[in-house]
N, C-alpha and C positions, 0 to 999 in steps of 0.2 A: 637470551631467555627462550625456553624450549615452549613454544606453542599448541598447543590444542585446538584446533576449528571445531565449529560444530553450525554447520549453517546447511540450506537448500535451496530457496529461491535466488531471483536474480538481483536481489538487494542483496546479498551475500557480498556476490561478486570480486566489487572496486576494494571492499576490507582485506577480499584474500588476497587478490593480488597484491597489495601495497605490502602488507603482514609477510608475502612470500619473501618480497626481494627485499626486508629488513631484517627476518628474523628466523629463526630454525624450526617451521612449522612442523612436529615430529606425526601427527594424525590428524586428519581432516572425517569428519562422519557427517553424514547424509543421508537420508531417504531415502527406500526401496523406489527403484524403476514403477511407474505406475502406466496405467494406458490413461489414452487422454483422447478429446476431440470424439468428436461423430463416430472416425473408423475405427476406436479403442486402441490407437498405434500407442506401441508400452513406449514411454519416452522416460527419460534420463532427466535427470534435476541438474540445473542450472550448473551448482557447485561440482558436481561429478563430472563434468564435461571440464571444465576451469581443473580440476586436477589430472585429468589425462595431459594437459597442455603443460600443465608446471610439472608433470612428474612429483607429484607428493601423494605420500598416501594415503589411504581411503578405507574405508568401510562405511558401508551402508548396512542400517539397523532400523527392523521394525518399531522396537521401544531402545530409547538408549539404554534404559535403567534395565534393561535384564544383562545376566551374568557375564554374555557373552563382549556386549558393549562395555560395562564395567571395567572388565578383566583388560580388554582392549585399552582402553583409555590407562591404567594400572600400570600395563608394560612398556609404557613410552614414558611416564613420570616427568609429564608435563609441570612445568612452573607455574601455568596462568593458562586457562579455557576462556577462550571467545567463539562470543556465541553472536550469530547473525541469521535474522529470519528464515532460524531452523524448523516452526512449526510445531514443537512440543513442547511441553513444559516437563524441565530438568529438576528429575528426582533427587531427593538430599544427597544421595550416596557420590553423583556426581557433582553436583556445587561444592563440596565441599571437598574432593578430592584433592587440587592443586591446591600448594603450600601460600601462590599469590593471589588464590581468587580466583572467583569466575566471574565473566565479564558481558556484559550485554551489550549493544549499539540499538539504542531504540530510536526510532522516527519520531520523536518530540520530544520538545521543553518538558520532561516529566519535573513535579509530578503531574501534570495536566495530558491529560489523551494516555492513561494506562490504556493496555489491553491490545486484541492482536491488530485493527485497523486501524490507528491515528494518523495516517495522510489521506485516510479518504474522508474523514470525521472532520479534520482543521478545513477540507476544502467544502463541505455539505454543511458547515457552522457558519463559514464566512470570515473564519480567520484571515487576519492580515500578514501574520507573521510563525514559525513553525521554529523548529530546529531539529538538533539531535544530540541524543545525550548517550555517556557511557555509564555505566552504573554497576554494584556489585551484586549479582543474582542472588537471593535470600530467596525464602520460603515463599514469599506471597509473588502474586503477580504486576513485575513492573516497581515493586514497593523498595528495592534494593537503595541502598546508600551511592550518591550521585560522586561521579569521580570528576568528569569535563560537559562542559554544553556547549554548543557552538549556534547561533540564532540564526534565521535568516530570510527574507521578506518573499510571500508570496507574489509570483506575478498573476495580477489580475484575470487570465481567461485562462491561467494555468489550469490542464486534469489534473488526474491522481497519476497515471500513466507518466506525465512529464514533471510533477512533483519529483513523482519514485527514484527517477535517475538523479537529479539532485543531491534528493537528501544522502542516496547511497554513497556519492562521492564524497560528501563532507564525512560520513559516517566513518569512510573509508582514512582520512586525513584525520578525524580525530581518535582514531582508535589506535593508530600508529605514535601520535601526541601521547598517548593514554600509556601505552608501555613502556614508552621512553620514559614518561615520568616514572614510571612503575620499576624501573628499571633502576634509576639515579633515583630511586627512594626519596622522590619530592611530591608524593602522589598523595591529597588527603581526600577521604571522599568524607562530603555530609549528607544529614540523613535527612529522608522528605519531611515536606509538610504536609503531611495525611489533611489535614484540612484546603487543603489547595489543592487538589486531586480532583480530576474527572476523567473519566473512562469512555473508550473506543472500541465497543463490541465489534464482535464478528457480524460479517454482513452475509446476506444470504440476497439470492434473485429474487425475491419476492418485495425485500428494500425499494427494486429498481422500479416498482410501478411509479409513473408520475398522476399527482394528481393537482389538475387545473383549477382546482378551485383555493388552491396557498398561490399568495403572490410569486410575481416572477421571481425577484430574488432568490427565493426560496428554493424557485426548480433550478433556477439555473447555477445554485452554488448543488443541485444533488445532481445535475449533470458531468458538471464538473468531477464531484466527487466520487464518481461510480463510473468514471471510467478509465482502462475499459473494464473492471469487473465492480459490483455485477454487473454494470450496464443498465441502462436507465430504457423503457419503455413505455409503448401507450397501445391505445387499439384505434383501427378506425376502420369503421363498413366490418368489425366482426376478428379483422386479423390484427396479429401484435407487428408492434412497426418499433424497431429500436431507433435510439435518438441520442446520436453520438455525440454532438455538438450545437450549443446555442449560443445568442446574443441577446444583449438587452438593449431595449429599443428604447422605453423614456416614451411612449405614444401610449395614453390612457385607454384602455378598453372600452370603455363608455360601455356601454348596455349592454356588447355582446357576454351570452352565455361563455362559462371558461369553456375551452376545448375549441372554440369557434375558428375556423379557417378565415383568417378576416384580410383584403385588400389584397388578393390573387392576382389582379391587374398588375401587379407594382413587381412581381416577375422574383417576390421575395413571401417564404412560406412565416408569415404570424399569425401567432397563436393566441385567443386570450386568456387570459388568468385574472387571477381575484383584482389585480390592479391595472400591470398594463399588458402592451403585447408582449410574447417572445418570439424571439425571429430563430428560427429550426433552420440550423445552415449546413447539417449536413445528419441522412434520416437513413435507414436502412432497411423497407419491407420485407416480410418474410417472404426468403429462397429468392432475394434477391442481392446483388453487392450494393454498400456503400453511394450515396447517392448526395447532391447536392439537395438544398430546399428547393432550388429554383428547377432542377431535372424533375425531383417528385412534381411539382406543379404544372409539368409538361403535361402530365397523362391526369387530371385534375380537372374534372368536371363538377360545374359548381351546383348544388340542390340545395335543398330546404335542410339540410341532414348532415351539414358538412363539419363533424364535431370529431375530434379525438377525445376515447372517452378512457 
C-alpha cells in the first residue's frame, strides 16, 4: 500500500520509522525550517531530519492545502495518508484525497482528550490511564470514526515529556496494525460518542503560573503535565523561578500561608499549599541551570518573607 506522511514533531517519529520498513512511503510533508531558541537558530523539524536518514521524500509546506502541496500529494497517488503531529488542520481537498482514507494517530482514548494537547491534559487531570487511537480524519476536530485503540496505565510521577515517548511508540505499533488491517480489508472503524467527548486545548506559558492556594495534588499533577512545555513557574523576592519537578509529601500545612518555604532545616525545599506541603526537588532560577531543592536551599536565607508567590 502506497503511503502519504504528513507529520513534524517528535511524536511523528517511531510511526515513520515502522511505516518505512513495512510499506512504500511514496511522500512525506512537513513544516517550513523555523528559528528557534534565544539565538533564533532556523532548525529543522523532527520528521525532516528522520527523512534525510531514510532517504524518502519530502516536501515542506507553509499550508498543505494550497495548490502547490495538493498537486504534490496528487502525483504520488497515494492509497492511505497518515497523519502524525503535523500541526495543522487538513483541509477537505486533502482528506479526502486517497481512495483508503486518511488517517490520524492521536494521543488518547478519543473520544475523551480531543484537541491539540491530550497528554499534557490526562497528566494536569490526574488520569490514571491514557492511550492511543487511529481514526479516519473528517471535517471536525479529532471527531473522525475510530479504527484501533490501544490503552495503557499512567506511571505515577510520569511528565508529559516521558508520557510523549511512550505513547509515540505504541502510536507507532498501532498504526502499522492499522494498515495491515486496512490492507487485508478487515478494518471496521466506529463512529464516536459525541456525548463522551472532552477536549485538550492548546496550552500557552501563561497555563504554567502555579498557584499555591489549589491543593498539592493539583499543582503537582500541572507540574507534571507542563513539562517540559510550557513549563510550570512561580516568583520569589520578585524573580520567576521555573519548577521542573515535585513530590508529594502527605505533611498538612497546618497554618502556614500557601507559597511558605516551611522546614529549611530538613535540607528538603516545602512548600505549602491549600492542604499540604510539596517538596520542590528540582527548581530552575532565572539565568541560572537546573538545580536540586536542596542546592536552591544552599543560598536560602530565612525572613519573615519567605513565600513563592
Amino acid at each position: 500500500m502506497k503511503i502519504a506522511f504528513i507529520g513534524t514533531g517528535e511524536f511523528a517519529l517511531p510511526a515513520l520509522h515502522k511505516l518505512a520498513l513495512r510499506n512504500e512511503i511514496v511522500l512525506v510533508v512537513t513544516q517550513p525550517d523555523r528559528p528557534a531558541g534565544r539565538d533564533k537558530k532556523i532548525n529543522q523539524p523532527p520528521v525532516k531530519r528522520a527523512c534525510k536518514v531514510l532517504g524518502l521524500p519530502l516536501i515542506q509546506s507553509v499550508k498543505i492545502g494550497t495548490k502547490q502541496g495538493i498537486e504534490s500529494l496528487i502525483s504520488v497517488s497515494p492509497d492511505v495518508i497518515v497523519v502524525a503531529a503535523y500541526g495543522q488542520i487538513l483541509p477537505r481537498a486533502v482528506i479526502e484525497l486517497p481512495p483508503e482514507g486518511t488517517i490520524n494517530i492521536h494521543a488518547s482514548l478519543l473520544p475523551q482528550y480531543r484537541g491539540a494537547a491530550p497528554i499534557n491534559w490526562v497528566l494536569i487531570n490526574g488520569e490514571k490511564r491514557t492511550g492511543v487511537t487511529t481514526f479516519f480524519i473528517d471535517k471536525g476536530v479529532d471527531t473522525g470514526p475510530i479504527l484501533l485503540q490501544r490503552e495503557l496505565m499512567i506511571d505515577p510521577d510520569e511528565t508529559a515529556a516521558e508520557l510523549r515517548i511512550r505513547l509515540a511508540e505504541q502510536g507507532a505499533e498501532l498504526i502499522v496494525e492499522t494498515i495491515d488491517q486496512l490492507t487485508r480489508r478487515v478494518l471496521r472503524a466506529t463512529p464516536q460518542d459525541d456525548h463522551s467527548a472532552s477536549y485538550a486545548p492548546k496550552l500557552s506559558r501563561a497555563d504554567g503560573k502555579i498557584d499555591w492556594n489549589r491543593p498539592s495534588t493539583a499543582i503537582y499533577n500541572q507540574v507534571r503535565g507542563m513539562t517540559p512545555w510550557p513549563g510550570t513557574f512561580t516568583y520569589f523576592n520578585g524573580k520567576r523561578i521555573k519548577v521542573h519537578r515535585c513530590k508529594l509529601s502527605g505533611i498538612d500545612s497546618n497554618d502556614f500561608p500557601p507559597g511558605t518555604i516551611v522546614l529549611p532545616e530538613t535540607g528538603r525545599l516545602f512548600v505549602a499549599t491549600a492542604d499540604d506541603l510539596l517538596e520542590i526537588v528540582e527548581i530552575q532560577p532565572a539565568g541560572r541551570r537546573s538545580m536540586s531543592g536542596h542546592d536552591f536551599l544552599n543560598g536560602f536565607h530565612k525572613s519573615n518573607r519567605d513565600l513563592f508567590q
